[in-house]
KEVOVO-657466 format. One record per residue: residue number from 1; chain; x, y, z of N, C-alpha, C in turn. Coordinates in steps of 0.001 Angstrom, whole numbers, plus 500000, padded with zeros to 6 digits. Example, Ala and Ser with C-alpha at 12.3 -4.5 7.8 and 13.67 -1.06 7.14 Angstrom:
<pts>
+-----+---+--------+---------+--------+---------+----------+--------+--------+---------+--------+
:   k : c : n_east : n_north :   n_up : ca_east : ca_north :  ca_up : c_east : c_north :   c_up :
+-----+---+--------+---------+--------+---------+----------+--------+--------+---------+--------+
:   1 : A : 513190 :  494310 : 507800 :  512300 :   495500 : 507800 : 513200 :  496700 : 507800 :
:   2 : A : 512850 :  497750 : 507080 :  513670 :   498940 : 507140 : 512900 :  500030 : 507870 :
+-----+---+--------+---------+--------+---------+----------+--------+--------+---------+--------+
</pts>
This chain:
<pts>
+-----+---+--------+---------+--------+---------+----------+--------+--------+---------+--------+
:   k : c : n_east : n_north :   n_up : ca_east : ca_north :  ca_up : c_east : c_north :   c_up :
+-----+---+--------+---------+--------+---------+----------+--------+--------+---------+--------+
:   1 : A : 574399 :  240529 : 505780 :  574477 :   240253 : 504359 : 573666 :  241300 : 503602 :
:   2 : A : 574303 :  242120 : 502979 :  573552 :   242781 : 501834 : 573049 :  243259 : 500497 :
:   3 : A : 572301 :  242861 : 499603 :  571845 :   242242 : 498514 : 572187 :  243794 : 497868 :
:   4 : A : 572664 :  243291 : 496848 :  573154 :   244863 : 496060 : 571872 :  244769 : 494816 :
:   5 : A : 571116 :  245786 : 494383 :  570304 :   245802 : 493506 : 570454 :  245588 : 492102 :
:   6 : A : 570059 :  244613 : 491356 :  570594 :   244632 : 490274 : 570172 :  245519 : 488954 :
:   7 : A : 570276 :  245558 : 488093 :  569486 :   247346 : 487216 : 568727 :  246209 : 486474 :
:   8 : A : 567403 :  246878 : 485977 :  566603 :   246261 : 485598 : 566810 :  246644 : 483743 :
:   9 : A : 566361 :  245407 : 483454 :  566908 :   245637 : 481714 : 565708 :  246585 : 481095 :
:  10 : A : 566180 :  247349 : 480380 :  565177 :   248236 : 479641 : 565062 :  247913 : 477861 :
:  11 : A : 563994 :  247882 : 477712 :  563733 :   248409 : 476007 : 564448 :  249415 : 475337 :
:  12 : A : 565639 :  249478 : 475031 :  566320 :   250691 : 474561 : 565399 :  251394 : 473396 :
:  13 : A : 564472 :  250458 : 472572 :  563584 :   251735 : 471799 : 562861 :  252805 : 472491 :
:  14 : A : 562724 :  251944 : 473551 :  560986 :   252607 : 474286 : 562241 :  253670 : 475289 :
:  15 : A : 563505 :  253534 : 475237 :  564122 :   254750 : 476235 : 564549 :  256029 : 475541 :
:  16 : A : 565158 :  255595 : 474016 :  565809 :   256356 : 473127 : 564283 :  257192 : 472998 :
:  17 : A : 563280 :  257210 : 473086 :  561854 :   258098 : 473173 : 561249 :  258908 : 473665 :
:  18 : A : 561151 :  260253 : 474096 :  560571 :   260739 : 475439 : 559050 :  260203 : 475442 :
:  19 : A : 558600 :  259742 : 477006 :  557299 :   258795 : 477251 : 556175 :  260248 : 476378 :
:  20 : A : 556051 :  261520 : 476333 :  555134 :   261901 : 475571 : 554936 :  261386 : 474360 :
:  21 : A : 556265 :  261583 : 473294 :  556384 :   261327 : 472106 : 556099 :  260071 : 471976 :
:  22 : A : 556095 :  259236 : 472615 :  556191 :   257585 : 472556 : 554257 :  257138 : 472681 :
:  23 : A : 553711 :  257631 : 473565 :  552510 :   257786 : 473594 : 551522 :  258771 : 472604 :
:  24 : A : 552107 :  259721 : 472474 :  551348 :   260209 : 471257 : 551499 :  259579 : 469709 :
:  25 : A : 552852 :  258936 : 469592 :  553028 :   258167 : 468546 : 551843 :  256693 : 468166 :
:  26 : A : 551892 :  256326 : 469568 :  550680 :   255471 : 469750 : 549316 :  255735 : 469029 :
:  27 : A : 549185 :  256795 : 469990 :  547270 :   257447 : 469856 : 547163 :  257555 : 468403 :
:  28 : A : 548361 :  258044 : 467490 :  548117 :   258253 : 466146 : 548051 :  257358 : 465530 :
:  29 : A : 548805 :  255939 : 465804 :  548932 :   254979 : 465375 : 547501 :  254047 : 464629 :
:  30 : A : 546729 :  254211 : 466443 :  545432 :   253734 : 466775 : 544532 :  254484 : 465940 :
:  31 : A : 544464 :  256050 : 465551 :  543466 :   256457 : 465468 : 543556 :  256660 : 463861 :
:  32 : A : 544071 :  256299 : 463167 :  544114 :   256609 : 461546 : 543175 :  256006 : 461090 :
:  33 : A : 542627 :  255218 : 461361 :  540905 :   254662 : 460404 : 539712 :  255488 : 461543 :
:  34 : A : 540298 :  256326 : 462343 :  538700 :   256794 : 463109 : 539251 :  257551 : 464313 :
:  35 : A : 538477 :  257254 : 465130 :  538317 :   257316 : 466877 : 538614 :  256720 : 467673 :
:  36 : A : 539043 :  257085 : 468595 :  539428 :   255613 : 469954 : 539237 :  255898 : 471495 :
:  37 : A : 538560 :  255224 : 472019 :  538274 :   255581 : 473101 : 539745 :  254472 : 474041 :
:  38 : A : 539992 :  254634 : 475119 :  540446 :   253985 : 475930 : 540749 :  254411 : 477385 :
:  39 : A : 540899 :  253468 : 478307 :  541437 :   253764 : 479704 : 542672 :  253852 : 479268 :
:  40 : A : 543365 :  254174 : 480402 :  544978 :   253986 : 480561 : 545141 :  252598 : 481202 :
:  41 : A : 544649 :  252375 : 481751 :  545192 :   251078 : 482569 : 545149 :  249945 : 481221 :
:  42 : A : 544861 :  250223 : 480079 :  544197 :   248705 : 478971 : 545551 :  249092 : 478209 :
:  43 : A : 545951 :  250671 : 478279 :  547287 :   250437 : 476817 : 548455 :  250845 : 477426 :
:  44 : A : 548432 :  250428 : 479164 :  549775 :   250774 : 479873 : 550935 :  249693 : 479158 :
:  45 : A : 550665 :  248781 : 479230 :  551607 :   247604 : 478503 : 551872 :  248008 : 477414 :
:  46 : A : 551344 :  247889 : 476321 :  550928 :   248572 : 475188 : 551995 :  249385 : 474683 :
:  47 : A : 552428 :  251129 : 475804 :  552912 :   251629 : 475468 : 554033 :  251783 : 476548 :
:  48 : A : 554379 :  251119 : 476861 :  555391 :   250785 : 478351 : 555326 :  251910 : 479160 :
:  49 : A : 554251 :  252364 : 479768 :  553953 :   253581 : 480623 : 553182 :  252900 : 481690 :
:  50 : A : 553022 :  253275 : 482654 :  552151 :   253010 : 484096 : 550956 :  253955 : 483731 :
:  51 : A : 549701 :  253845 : 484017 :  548473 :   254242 : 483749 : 548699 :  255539 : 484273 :
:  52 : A : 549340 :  255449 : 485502 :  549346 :   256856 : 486106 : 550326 :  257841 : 485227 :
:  53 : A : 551763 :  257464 : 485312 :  552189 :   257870 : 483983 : 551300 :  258503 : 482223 :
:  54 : A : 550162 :  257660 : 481691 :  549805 :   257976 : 480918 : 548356 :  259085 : 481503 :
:  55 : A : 548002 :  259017 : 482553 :  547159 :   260197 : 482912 : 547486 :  261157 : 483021 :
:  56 : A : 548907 :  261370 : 483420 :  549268 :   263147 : 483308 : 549772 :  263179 : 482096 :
:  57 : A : 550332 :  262310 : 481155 :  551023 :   262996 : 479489 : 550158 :  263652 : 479151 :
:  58 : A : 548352 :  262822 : 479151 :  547841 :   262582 : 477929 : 547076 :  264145 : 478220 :
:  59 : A : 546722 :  264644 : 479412 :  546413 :   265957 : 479979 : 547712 :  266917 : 479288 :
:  60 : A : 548673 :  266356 : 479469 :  549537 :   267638 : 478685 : 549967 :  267466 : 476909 :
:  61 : A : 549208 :  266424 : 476876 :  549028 :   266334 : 475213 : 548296 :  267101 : 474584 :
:  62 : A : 546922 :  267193 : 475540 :  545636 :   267638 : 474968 : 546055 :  268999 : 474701 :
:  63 : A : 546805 :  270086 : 475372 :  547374 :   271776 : 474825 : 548777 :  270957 : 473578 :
:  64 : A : 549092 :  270164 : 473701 :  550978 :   270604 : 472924 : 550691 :  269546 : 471802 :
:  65 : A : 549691 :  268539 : 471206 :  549760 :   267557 : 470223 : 548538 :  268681 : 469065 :
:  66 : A : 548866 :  268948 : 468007 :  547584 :   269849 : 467172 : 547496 :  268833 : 466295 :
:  67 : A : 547631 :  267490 : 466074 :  547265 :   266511 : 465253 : 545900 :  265701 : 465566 :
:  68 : A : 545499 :  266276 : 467150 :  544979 :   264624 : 467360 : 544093 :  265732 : 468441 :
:  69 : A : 542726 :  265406 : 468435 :  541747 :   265803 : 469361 : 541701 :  265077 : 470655 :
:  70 : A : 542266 :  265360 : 471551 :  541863 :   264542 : 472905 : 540666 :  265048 : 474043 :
:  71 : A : 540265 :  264144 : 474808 :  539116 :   264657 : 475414 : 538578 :  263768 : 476257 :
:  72 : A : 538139 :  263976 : 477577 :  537906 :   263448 : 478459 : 536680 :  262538 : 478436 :
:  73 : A : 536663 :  261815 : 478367 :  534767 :   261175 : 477422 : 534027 :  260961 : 478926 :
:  74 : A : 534246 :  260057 : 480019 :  533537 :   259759 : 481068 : 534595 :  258997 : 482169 :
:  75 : A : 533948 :  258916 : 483525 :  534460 :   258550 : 483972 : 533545 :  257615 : 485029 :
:  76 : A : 533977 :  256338 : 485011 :  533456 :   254660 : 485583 : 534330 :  253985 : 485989 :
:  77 : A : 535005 :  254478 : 486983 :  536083 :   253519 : 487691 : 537421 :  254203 : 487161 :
:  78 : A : 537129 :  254878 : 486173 :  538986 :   255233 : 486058 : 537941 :  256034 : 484618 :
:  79 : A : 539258 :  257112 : 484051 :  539087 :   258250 : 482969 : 538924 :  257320 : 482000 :
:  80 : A : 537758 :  257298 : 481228 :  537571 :   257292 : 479674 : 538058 :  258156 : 479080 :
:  81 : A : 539213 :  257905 : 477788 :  539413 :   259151 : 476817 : 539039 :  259034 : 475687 :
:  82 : A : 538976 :  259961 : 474612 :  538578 :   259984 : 473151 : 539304 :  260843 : 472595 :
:  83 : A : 539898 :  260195 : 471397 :  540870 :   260698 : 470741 : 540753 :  260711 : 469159 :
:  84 : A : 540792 :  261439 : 468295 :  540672 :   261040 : 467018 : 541252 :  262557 : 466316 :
:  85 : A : 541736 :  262173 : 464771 :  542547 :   263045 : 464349 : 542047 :  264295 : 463406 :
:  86 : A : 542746 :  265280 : 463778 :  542343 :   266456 : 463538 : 542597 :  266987 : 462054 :
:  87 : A : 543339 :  266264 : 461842 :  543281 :   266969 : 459959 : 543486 :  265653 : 459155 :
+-----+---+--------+---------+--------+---------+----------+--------+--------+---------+--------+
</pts>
């Protein structure tokens, strides 16, 4: 007997998006009254990305986004980031 896979339903907003644009849309979202620090693992839901997923965007955000300062703040169990906007 063999179980045929069924397709898993998607968010058509969160697909019609590329996951950079969709996550940087975020960070800006968050950061318009200030600064924001966060893990990835706290705004994986958040922004329908897997933490691991949001650890390599947000590294290739930091050269290609000129809106938004990103930066590695510390690290305690997983990457602290800090983000806040540039003009």
């Amino acid at each position: 007997m063999s179980v045929t896979p069924q397709p898993v339903p998607t968010d058509e907003a969160t697909d019609a998006q590329p996951k950079d644009e969709r996550l940087a849309d975020y960070l800006r979202g968050r950061v318009e009254d200030g600064e924001m620090y966060f893990k990835s693992k706290f705004i994986a839901d958040d922004v329908g990305l897997s933490s691991k997923e949001i650890g390599a965007l947000i590294v290739k955000l930091q050269d290609s986004v000129d809106d938004l300062s990103i930066e590695r703040w510390s690290y305690t169990g997983a990457t602290t980031w800090r983000v806040e906007q540039t003009n």
